[in-house]
Structures are given as structure tokens and as C-alpha cells.
VOKOLKOL-589978 format. One record per atom (N, C-alpha, C): y, z, x. Coordinates in pm, whole numbers, plus 50000, padded with zeros to 5 digits. Atoms other than C-alpha are relative to their C-alpha. Example, Ala and Ser with C-alpha at 12.3 -4.5 7.8 and 13.67 -1.06 7.14 Angstrom:
2
498815000050089495505078051230501205000050090498814999449918498945071451367501095007349923
//
This chain:
550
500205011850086850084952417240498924990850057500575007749962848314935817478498285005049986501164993450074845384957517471499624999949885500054996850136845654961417089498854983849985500575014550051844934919417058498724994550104500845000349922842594923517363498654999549912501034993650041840204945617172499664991649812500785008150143840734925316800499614988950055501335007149983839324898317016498655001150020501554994049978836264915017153499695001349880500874994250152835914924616768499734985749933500025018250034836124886716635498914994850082501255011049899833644873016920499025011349999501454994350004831024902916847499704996249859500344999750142831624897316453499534984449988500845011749985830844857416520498454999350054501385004449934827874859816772499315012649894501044992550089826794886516491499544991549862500385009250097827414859716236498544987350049500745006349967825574836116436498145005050001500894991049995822524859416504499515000749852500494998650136822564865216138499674984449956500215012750017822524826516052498484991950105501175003649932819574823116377498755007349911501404992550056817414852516147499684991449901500965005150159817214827615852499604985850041501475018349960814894802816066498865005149939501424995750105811904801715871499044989150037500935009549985810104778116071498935012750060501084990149948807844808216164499115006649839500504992250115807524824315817500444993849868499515006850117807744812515448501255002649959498845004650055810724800215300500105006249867499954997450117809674809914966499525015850013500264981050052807864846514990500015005450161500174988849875808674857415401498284999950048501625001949930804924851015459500034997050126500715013749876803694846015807499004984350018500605015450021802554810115842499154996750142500755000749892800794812716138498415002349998501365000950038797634825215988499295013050039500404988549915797434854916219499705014549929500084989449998797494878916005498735001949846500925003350076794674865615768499694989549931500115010450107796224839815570499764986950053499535013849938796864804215558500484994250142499655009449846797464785815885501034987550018499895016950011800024762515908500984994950104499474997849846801594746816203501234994049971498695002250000805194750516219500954995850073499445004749881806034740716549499644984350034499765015050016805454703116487500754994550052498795011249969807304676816693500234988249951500435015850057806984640716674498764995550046501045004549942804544622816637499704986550113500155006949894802844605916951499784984049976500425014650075802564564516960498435001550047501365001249923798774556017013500254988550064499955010849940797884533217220500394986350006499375018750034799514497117284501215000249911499314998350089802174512117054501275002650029498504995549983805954511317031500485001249914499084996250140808544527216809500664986849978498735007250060810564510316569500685008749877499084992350151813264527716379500434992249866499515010850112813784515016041500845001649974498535004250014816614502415858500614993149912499385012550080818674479415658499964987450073499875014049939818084440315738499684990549891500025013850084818584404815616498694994649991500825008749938815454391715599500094988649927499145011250000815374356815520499904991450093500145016449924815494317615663501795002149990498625005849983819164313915788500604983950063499535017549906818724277215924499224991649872500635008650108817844245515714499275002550006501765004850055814564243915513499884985850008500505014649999813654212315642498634998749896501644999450074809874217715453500625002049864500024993950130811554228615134499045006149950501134990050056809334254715090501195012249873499704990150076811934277614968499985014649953500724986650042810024307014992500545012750087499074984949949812224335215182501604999850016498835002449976815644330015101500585016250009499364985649985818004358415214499965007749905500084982150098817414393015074500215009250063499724988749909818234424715180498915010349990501314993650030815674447315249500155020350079500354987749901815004488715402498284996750022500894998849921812354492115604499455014450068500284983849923810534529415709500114991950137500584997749832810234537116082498874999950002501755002750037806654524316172499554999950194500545007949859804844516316509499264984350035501135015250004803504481416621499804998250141500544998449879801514469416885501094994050118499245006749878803524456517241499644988550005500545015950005801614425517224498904997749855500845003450101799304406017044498785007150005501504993849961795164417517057499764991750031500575009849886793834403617335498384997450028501215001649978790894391417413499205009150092500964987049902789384420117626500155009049889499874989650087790644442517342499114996149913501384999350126788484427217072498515000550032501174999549942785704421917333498935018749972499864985650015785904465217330498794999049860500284999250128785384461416992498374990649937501135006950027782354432516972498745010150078501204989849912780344455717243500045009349960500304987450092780534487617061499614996649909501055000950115778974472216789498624992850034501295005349946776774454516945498815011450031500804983949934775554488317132499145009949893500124988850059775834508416820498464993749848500595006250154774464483816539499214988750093500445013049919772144462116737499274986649908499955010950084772074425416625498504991150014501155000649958768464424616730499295008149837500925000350128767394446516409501034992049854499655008750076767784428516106501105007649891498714991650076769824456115897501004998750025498995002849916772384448816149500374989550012499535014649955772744417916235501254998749948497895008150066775874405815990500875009350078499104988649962777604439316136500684992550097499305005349856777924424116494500214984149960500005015050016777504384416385501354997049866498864999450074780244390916121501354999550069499145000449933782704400516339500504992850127500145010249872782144375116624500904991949950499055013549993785504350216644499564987949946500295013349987785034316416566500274992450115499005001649843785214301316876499864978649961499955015049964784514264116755501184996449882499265004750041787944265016636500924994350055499165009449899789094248416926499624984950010500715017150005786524211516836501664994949941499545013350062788644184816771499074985349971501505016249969786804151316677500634992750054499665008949931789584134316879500415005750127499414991149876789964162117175498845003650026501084993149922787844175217447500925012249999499474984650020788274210917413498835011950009501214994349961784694224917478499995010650159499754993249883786024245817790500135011549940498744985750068788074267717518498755006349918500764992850101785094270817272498935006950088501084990249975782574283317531500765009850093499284992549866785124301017795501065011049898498824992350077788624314617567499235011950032500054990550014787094344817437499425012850091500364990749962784964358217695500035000150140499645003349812785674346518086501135009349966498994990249981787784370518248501234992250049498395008749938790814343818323500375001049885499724998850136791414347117948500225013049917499934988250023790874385417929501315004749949498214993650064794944393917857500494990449969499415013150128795004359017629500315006849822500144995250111795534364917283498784996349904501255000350084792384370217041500584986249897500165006950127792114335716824498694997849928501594999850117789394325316559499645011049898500254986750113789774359916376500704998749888499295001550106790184357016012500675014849997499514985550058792364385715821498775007449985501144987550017789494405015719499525006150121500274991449853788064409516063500825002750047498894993449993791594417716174500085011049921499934990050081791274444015913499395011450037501394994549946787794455016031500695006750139499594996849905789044456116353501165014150037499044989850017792024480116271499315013649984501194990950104789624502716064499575009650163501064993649906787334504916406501305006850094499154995649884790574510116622500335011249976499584986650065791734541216418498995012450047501274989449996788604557316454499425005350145499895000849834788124551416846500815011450063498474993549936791804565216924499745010749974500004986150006791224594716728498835007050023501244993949981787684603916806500295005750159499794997849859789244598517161500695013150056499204989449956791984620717133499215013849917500634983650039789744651216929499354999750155500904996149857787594651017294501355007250084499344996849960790564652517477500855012549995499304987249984792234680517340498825009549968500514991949989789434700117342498765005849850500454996550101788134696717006498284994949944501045011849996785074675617046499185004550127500604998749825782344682917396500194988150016499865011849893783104662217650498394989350012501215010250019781264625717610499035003749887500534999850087780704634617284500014982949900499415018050038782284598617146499364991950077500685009249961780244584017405498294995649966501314994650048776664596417264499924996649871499635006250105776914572116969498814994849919500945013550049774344555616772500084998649855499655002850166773964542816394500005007449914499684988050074773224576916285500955009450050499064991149974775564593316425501494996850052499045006250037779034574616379501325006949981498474997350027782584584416402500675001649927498825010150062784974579216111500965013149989498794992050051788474597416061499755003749870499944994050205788364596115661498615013349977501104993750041784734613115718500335010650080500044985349930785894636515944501055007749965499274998550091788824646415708499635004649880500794992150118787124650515389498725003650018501284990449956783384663415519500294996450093500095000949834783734669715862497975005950027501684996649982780034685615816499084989449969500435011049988778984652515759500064987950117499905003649924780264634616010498824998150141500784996949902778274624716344498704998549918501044998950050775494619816086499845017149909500174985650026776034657415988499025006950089500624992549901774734668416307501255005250069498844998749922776934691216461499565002450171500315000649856775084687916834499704993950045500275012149931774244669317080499035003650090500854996849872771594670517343500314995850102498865003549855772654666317730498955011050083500874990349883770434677218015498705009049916501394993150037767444688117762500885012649881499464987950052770234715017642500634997649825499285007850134771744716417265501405005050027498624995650027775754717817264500264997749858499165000950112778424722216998500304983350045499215011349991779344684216944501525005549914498664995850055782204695616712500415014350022499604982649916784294729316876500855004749842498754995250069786894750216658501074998550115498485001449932790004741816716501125005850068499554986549931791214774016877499045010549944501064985450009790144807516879500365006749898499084991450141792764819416625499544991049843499665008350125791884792716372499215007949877500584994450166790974798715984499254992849979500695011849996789184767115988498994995150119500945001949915785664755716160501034982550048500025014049928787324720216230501694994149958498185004450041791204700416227499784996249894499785004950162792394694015937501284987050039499045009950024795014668215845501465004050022498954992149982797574697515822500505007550139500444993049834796964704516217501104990250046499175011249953799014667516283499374996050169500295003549888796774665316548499214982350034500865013749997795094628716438501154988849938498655011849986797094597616448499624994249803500325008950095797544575616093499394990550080500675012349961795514546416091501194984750043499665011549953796094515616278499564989949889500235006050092796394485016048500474988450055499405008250006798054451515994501445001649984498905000450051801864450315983500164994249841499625010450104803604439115671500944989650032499275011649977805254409615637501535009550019498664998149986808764428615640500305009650093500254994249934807854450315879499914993650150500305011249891806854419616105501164995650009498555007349981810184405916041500975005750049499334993449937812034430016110499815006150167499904996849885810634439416443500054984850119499795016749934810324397716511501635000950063499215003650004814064400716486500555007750107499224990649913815184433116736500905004449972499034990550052818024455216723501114995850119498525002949873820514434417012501025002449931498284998950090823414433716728499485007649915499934988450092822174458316484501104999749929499004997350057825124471016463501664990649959499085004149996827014440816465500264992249842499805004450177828334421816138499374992049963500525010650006826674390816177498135007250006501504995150020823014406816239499635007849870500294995650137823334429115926500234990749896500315013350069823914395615736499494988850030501325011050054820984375115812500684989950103499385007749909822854358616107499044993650111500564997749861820064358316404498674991149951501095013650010817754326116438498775004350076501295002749923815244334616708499905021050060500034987749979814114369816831501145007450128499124996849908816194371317103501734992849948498905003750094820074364917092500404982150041500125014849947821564330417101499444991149913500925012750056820724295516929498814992750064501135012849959818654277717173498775011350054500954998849948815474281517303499825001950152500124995849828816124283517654501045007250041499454986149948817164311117866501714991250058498715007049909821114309117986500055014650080499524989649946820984341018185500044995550131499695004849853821994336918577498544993150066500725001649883818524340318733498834995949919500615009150063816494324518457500444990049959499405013250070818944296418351498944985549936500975015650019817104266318150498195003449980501924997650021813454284918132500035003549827500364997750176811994283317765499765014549989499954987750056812104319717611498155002949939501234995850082808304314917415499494985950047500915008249924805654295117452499624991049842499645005850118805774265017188499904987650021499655014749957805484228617170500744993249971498025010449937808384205917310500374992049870499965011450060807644176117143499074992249986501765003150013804774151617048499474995150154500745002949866802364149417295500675009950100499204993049935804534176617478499615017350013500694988150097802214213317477500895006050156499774991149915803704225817845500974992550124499175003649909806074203117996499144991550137500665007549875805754178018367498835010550087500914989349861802714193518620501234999050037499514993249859804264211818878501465003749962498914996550062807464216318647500195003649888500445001150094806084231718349501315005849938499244992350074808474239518051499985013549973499904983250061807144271517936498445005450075500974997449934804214272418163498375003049965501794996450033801214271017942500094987349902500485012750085799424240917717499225008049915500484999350174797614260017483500465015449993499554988350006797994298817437500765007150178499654999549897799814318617722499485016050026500744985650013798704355517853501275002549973498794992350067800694381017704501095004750123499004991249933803594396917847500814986050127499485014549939804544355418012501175003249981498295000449953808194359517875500295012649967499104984050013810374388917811500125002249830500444994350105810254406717556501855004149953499075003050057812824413317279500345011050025499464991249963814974441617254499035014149932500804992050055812134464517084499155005950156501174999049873809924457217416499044991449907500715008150018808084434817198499724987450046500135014249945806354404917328499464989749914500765011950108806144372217180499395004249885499515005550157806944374016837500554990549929499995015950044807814338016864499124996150120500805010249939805474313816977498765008450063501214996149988802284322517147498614996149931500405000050125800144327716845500605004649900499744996350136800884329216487499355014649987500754982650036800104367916332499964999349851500184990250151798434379816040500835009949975498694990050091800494397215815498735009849923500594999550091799144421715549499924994149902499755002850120800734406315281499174987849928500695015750085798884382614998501544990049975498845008149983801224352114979500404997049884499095005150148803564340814692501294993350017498835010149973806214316614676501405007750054498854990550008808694343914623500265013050075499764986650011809874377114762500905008049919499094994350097810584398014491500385008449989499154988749975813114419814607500875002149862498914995850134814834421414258499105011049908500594993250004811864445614191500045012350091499384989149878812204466614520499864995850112499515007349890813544460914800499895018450088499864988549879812574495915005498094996650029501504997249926808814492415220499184983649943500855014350119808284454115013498404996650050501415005149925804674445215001499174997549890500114998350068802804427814816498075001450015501525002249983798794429614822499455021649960500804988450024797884469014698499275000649908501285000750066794654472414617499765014349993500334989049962794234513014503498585002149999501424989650035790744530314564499925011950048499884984849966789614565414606498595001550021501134994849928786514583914786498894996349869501104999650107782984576114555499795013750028500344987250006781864611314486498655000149965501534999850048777994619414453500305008849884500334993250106776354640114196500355012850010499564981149918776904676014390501055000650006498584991849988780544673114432500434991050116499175005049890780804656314781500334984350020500085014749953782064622414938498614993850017500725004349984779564599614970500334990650131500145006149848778764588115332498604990250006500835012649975777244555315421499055006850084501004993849971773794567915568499414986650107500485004749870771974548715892499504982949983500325010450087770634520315649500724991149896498935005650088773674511515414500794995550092498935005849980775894489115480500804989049899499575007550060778304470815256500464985850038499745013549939778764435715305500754993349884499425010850100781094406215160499554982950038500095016649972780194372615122501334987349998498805007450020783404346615215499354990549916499915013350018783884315615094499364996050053500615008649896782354296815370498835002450004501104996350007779344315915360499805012350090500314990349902779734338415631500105013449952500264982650050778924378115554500275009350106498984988649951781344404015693499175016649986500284982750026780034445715715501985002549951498914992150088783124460515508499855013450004499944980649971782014497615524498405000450042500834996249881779904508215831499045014249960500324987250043777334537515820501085011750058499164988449949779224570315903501574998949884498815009350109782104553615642499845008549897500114998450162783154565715279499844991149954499965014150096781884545815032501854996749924498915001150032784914535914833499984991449863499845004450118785774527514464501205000249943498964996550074788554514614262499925009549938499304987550077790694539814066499994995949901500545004650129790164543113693501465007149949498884997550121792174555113366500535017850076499644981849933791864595213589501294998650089498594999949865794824582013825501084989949933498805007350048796534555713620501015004849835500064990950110797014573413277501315003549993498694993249965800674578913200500684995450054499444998049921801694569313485501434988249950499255009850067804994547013479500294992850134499555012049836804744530013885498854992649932501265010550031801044513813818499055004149927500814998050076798764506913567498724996650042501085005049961795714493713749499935000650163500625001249855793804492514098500904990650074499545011749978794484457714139501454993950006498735002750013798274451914196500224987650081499175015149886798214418614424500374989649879499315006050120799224400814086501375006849960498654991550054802154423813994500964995749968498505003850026805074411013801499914989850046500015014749916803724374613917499154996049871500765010550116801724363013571501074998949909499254994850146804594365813290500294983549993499765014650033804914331113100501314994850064499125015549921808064316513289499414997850085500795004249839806114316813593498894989549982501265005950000803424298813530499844987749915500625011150072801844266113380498935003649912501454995550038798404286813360499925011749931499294986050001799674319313250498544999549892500974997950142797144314512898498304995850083501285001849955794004304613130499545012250061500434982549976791894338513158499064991750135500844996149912789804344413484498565004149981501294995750065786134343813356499265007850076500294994349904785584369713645500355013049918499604982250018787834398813509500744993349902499215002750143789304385713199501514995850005497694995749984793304385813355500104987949966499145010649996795764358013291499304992650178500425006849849795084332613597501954998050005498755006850014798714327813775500174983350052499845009349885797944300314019498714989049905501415003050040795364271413925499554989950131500745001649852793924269714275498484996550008501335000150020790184258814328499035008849981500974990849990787354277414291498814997850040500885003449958784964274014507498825011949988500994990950025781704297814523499104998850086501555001249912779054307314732498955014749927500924991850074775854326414598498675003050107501054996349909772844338714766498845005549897501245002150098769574334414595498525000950097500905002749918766234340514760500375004050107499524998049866767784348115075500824987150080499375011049961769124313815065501174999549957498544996950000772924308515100500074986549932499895014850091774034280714780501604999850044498675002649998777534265314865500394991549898499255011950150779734247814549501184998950053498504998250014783024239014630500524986749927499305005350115785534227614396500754983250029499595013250002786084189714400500864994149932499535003950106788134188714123501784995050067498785005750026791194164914147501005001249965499064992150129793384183413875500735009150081499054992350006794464208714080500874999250082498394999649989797864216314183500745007750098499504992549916798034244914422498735002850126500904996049936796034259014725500015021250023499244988250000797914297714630499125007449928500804991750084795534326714475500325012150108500524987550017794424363514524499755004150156500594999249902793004353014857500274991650115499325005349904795494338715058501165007650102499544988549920797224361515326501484988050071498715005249967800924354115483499595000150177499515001349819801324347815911501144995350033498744999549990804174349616047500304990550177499445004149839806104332816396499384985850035501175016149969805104298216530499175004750112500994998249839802564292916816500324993550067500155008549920801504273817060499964980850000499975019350081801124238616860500975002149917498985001250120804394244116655500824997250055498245002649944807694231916688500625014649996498924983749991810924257416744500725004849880499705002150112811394249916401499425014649938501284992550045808734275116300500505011950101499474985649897810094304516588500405009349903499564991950019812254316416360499205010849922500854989350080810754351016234500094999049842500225000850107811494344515921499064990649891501035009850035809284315015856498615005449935501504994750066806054321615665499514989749930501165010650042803154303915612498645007349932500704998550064799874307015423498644996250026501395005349971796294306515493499195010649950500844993550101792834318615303499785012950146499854988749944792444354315437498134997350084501124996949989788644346615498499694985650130500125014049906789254311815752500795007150091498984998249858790614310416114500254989650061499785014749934792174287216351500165004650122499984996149893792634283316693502095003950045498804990649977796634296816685500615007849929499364992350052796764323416450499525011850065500584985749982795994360016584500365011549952499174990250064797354393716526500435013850107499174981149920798974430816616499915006749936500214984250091798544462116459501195006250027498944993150061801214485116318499225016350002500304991450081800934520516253501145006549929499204996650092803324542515969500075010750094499694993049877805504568016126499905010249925499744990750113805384601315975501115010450051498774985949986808244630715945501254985949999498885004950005811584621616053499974978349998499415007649952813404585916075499834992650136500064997449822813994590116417499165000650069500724996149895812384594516721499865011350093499504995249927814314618416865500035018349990500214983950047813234652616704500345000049878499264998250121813944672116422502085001950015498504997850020817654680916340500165014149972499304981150053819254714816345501104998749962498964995050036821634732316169499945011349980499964992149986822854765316213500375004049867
//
């Protein structure tokens, strides 16, 4: 008997690890799912890479898992603004930067253009003089402050300060160039690029991801070599030896998404951290300041009584007694001064204020959707020439915008796709959006408005807001300024006003909480707003791999 039930076990634990075995043959991360194909490519076909992990952060970058959260003002509206009352929101898994952008980091960024686009010929010039800070946004007419406007941005005691004077747009710009850097960096690195090929740069022969994505034979100017010691190399390699393809593709997962601006709910949510997550009070909109706790100053043993962010006290109050400072700085502080929240983020209160992506509106209108909220999408798609291909900005083009103020921005660099709204070929049918232009969306409909019947003698729309209109023109080569004097109006809210988030360095603790939001023209700067870059996470949720199941 004993033998008998011996041997129907041995038969049970070969007929499982045979079940199992049979349940390991139907992995199909090697071969198609649908027709048994090899997917590897090897044996003529298609190529496609199945052994995918996660993807890597780039640089300056930390995870954040997304989620369900309150976002939302949970303390009096002293301002009666009104404008973020509790909502509930999801949020993807995204990346954002560890700190703010610092002043050595945008420096990176002013000297590579300088180098590449020199502000010496005249084609150039706005390129590099566009993107230059404002630095005399530290004058006061009742403050000496002339240390900050010629020193801040570029003395090295200031080097790991946070970048101020940058409107949104050059924050934008800036993102754009950072994307393109990282990944030009990492094709060298893994082998896909000759070595000090990214360093061998000039106006014809330019970098961009999108161009090296849809024509990679364009790219670099559409030179695929380089000269070095008199000799010609491959500037662009194949990507292995096995590949089907002269160059990566998108489907390789070897090039990061672009670096950008956070969104506003995106910002909020990582302002806020994950200390209670899981507790009852944090999933209902409970948590005042990024860290846990009501006050502002630390109660832990071996910090007791030290301010948490860097913020002002009270009037006349920017850093506390000499030799006993409150929070140890009077105007901005270098990054990484206090501790960071439970993300590893630093100073997401106080410091500087951050650009958001979002265009601003009284409201968040989560009763529309409440998964990724955002409101400012503007769609466009690649210009196409006459032959068929993208059209690439060439050694001599450059697109420029004229602000408000007068100053003229480069918007798309040579080496760049041009870029054009989307027409009736993409909206047609559809039942998410009917137009390019969505930073109006579900914000003109007659209750809203006073102006709702006043058209836009620009583009014909409903106007929602009746904000000024100021204008600048360029005639002759001479720059005409008009701005709107008019008395009548009622708001300072339009098309072209961007959200920032967190207080700074001149704000009360009033203003800390992450949920606070304020409003300024996307095309002005001051001396305490700056920013951080985000990037979108792709594949899983998680961080932590894929998921099996047998």
C-alpha cells in the first residue's frame, strides 16, 4: 500500500511539473501570439524586441507611481479665489525632476546655443538672445538688488540656485533642447552613434529626436559622417549586426520620451508625497504642506524648531536674526537646503514658484474628466513637403514668435520638424475633439461668460474672458508696441496665461500649500517663479517589472 500511494505520487508531481512545463510552452514573449511567428527578426522578418524591461529615469529624474488623490485647497481661502476646491483626481505614473533647474543647468543650455547658433551672425541672434533669463527681474525702484541682476545667474556661488527670470515658453524651449541632448547622449553611448559624434555639432548639422524618428537620413543635416583626424566615419552605426533596420526606431525602446513641463495635477500630486497614501485622511484631501504635520517647522528630535522650506516669516522677515537664521536664506536657497519629501523631491514648497503646463482657468473641470486632467492641448502634426517627406528646418530657417513685450523667442531650431496644426484629416468623425486648438474646451458656453457673443477678430471663436489686448507688430524692422489702456476691462485671464504652482521665497506659508495656484502671462518672468521637468512613464504602472502569470 505504501508503495502503491508512493508511486501515485511520483505520478501526480510528474503530471503537475508536466502541467506546468506545458503552461511555461505558452510564453509567447519570444514568438507571436497571434500566428507562432518568430519576433526576433532572425529569421527574415519583422524585428521586435520582446525582452523589454522598464523604462530607465533620465537624468535628474525620479519615479512617481500614480494614483488616486484629493487634489484641492483643504485650509481657508483667505484670497477667495476659489479656484481648486476638492476633487478627486487619477493620475498616470510619470517622472519629474529631483529639484528645480538650476542655474548651471540652464547655463548648459545658453552655451550650446551660443556655440551652435552664434549670436554674432545675425540669422541667429534671437536663437541665443531669446533664451537669455531676464536677469533685471531682481530691480526694485525701492531695493538695491544689482548684486542679483549681474551675479544670480552666472557666478559660480549661485551655480546649484534655482534658474529665475525664465518665462514658460523658454521653460518649454528648454525641455525641447533637454530631450534631444539626453537622447543623442544615450544613442553614443550604447553604441549607436561614433564616439563624440554629439560633440561635432554645428547649425547644419543638429540633433533632434522627432528628426531622428521620422527621417533619420535627414538628421545631422542628412550627413551620415563625420570627419576626425582627416578620416570619414559612420556618424550614425546600425544598431546591431542582426538588425532589419539601418537605424533605432521607436519600437527598439531604446530613446527616452521627451522631457517637458509637469502638469498642474501631476505637480500636485508629487507636491503632496505618498507618507499616508494609504491612510484615510490622505486619500481625502487631508494633507496641508508636502511633508506630514500642520506647521512649518520641523518637530523631529535632531532638527526640532528648523523651518522645513524656505519662505517668508513675516513683513520685513525674508531669513530670520544674523547668526540665527530661520530657514537660512533671504532670497532663493540652493537646492537640496531642506529634506526632501517622501518622493525624494526637493522643495516643492517654497524656494521658487514652478511653471506648470497648464493654461489657467478659474475652475478645474473634473466633472468632464478626472483621469491625466489638463488643460492647454494644442494638436499638430509633422508639415510634409511635396515628395512625401517631413520637412526639416534647414541651416537658415528658423521660426520665431514675437511676445507681448516685444521680445522674439526661436520656437523651432534648424535640424527641427516644421510643425502644423491638424485639419478636418484627423478631426473628422471623431467624437473626443473637434479642433487643434482645445485650450478653450467646454469653457465658452453662455452660462460662463458675460462675453460669450463677442467673436475674436483673430479666428472668429466666441471670446470667453474679456482680458486686454495688447499687440506688438514689427514693421520695417522696427518693433511697434500698443498696449491696451482700456479701463472697461474686467479680467487679466485668456489663452495666454499659464498656472505655477507652490510658494517661494517672498510668500507667506499661506501659499506652501501644493494646492495653491496662481496665474501669470506665459510670455513674462519674475524673480521667484522657476521650474522642473517631468517626463511620461511608459508600459506598466509600476516600477517594479512586468507581472507574471503562469
Amino acid at each position: 500500500m505504501i508503495i502503491r500511494n508512493f508511486v501515485k505520487s511520483g505520478l501526480l508531481a510528474s503530471l503537475a511539473l508536466a502541467m506546468i512545463s506545458c503552461n511555461n510552452s505558452r510564453d509567447y514573449d519570444g514568438s507571436s501570439r497571434a500566428t507562432g511567428w518568430d519576433l526576433s527578426g532572425k529569421d527574415g522578418g519583422v524585428s521586435y524586441k520582446t525582452d523589454y524591461e522598464e523604462q530607465e529615469a533620465g537624468p535628474g529624474l525620479l519615479f512617481v507611481e500614480g494614483g488616486t488623490f484629493t487634489m484641492g485647497r483643504v485650509q481657508d481661502d483667505v484670497m477667495h479665489d476659489w479656484n481648486n476646491t476638492p476633487n478627486q483626481q487619477h493620475v498616470q505614473s510619470f517622472y519629474i525632476d529631483e529639484t528645480e533647474v538650476t542655474n548651471v543647468m540652464y547655463l548648459e543650455y545658453l552655451d550650446w546655443l551660443k556655440e551652435i547658433f552664434p549670436p554674432s551672425e545675425e540669422k541667429y541672434k534671437n536663437i541665443y538672445v531669446g533664451a537669455l533669463p531676464d536677469t533685471l527681474v531682481w530691480r526694485n525702484p525701492l531695493g538695491f538688488n544689482e548684486s542679483m541682476v549681474n551675479n544670480y545667474l552666472r557666478h559660480p556661488a549661485y551655480h546649484n540656485y534655482p534658474v529665475v527670470g525664465v518665462n514658460w515658453i523658454q521653460a518649454t524651449e528648454f525641455s525641447q533642447w533637454r530631450t534631444d541632448r539626453v537622447n543623442e547622449k544615450r544613442l553614443e553611448e550604447k553604441g549607436y552613434f561614433s564616439r563624440g559624434a554629439y560633440k561635432n555639432t554645428s547649425a547644419e548639422r543638429v540633433f533632434s529626436t522627432e528628426t531622428y524618428l521620422n527621417s533619420p537620413s535627414l538628421v545631422y543635416g542628412g550627413s551620415d559622417s563625420i570627419t576626425r583626424g582627416g578620416k570619414q566615419s559612420d556618424r550614425l552605426l546600425r544598431n546591431n549586426p542582426d538588425s532589419t533596420h539601418v537605424y533605432v526606431q521607436r519600437k527598439d525602446g531604446e530613446l527616452l520620451p521627451s522631457y517637458r513641463l509637469p502638469t498642474e495635477v501631476e505637480w500636485e500630486y508629487a507636491a503632496l508625497g505618498q507618507s499616508s497614501v494609504r491612510e484615510y485622511n490622505m486619500y481625502r484631501g487631508k494633507k496641508k504642506y508636502p511633508w506630514d504635520g500642520q506647521y512649518t517647522r520641523s518637530g523631529d528630535r535632531n532638527t526640532v524648531g528648523d523651518q522645513r522650506a524656505n519662505f517668508k516669516q513675516g513683513k520685513g522677515d525674508y531669513g530670520g536674526i544674523a547668526g540665527w537664521s530661520s530657514d537660512g536664506a533671504d532670497i532663493t536657497a540652493e537646492v537640496k537646503s531642506f529634506d526632501p519629501n517622501d518622493y525624494g523631491l526637493y522643495d516643492m514648497a517654497g524656494n521658487v514658484s514652478e511653471w506648470v503646463a497648464d493654461v489657467y482657468r478659474p475652475k478645474v473641470a473634473n466633472d468632464y474628466n478626472d483621469f491625466n486632467y489638463f488643460r492647454g492641448n494644442v494638436y499638430t502634426k509633422n508639415a510634409i513637403t511635396e515628395d512625401g517627406t517631413v520637412k526639416v528646418l534647414g541651416p537658415d530657417e528658423v521660426v520665431y514668435d514675437t511676445l507681448s513685450n516685444g521680445k522674439i523667442l526661436a520656437r523651432t531650431i534648424p535640424g527641427e520638424i516644421a510643425q502644423e496644426r491638424i485639419g478636418e484629416e484627423e478631426t473628422y468623425l471623431r467624437t473626443q475633439f473637434s479642433k487643434s486648438d482645445n485650450k478653450n474646451f467646454r469653457d465658452g458656453d453662455k452660462s460662463s461668460s458675460r462675453y460669450y457673443n463677442k467673436a475674436d477678430t483673430g479666428t472668429g471663436e466666441q471670446l470667453m474672458y474679456d482680458s486686454p489686448e495688447n499687440s506688438v507688430t514689427l514693421k520695417d524692422g522696427e518693433i511697434n508696441r500698443t498696449m491696451d489702456n482700456s479701463s472697461s476691462r474686467t479680467t487679466l485671464i485668456d489663452d495666454n496665461v499659464r498656472v505655477y504652482k507652490g510658494g517661494s521665497w517672498k510668500d507667506r506659508a499661506y501659499w506652501l500649500d501644493p494646492a495653491q495656484r496662481r496665474f501669470y502671462p506665459q510670455d513674462m518672468a519674475t524673480n521667484d517663479i522657476g521650474f522642473r521637468n517631468a517626463m511620461s512613464k511608459v508600459g506598466s504602472k509600476s516600477n517594479k517589472g512586468r507581472r507574471t502569470r503562469n
